[in-house]
N, C-alpha and C positions, 0 to 999 in steps of 0.2 A: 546479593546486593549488587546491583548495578554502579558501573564505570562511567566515568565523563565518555571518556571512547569507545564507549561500549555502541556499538549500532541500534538506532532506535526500534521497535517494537513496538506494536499492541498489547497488552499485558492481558486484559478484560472487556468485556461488552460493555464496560462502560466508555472505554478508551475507543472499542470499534464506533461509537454511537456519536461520539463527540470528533471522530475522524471522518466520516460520514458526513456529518452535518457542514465541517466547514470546507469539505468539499464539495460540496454542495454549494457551496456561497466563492467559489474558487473559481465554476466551472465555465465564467467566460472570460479569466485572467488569460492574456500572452501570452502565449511561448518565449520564455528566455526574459521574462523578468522576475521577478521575485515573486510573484504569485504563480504563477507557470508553473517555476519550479518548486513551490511547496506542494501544487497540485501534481506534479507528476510525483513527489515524495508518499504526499498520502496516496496515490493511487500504489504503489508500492507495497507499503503498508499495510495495505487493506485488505488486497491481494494475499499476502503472505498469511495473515490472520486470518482468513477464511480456510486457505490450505492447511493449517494448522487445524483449525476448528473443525472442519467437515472431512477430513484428514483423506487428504487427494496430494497426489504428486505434480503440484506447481511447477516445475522444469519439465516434465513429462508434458504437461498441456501446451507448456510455452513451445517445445519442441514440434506435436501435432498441430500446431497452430500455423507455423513456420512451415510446414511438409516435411520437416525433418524427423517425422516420429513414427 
């Protein structure tokens, strides 16, 4: 059972599909307004849910991405 404070997640393909999409409708929102920052939220999210799903080491990539890997 999930918590009010519990950090948000992807649960399902249905949840990645529907976080997709309004990112998609996000993606010429500003930096640093309320759309901005929902879109950098789902891009987060999305992230995390595909590392999960296709089961890859997300801090590993973030890391070689940086040079630090």
């Amino acid at each position: 059972m999930s918590h009010l404070l519990d950090p948000p997640c992807l649960r399902d393909d249905a949840s990645y599909v529907a976080a997709l999409d309004e990112l998609e409708d996000l993606m010429l929102a500003d930096p640093g307004t309320p759309g901005g920052r929902r879109f950098d939220e789902l891009v987060v999210l999305i992230e995390e849910y595909e590392a999960r799903r296709d089961g890859y080491d997300l801090a590993r990539m973030r890391r070689a991405l940086a040079g630090n890997g």
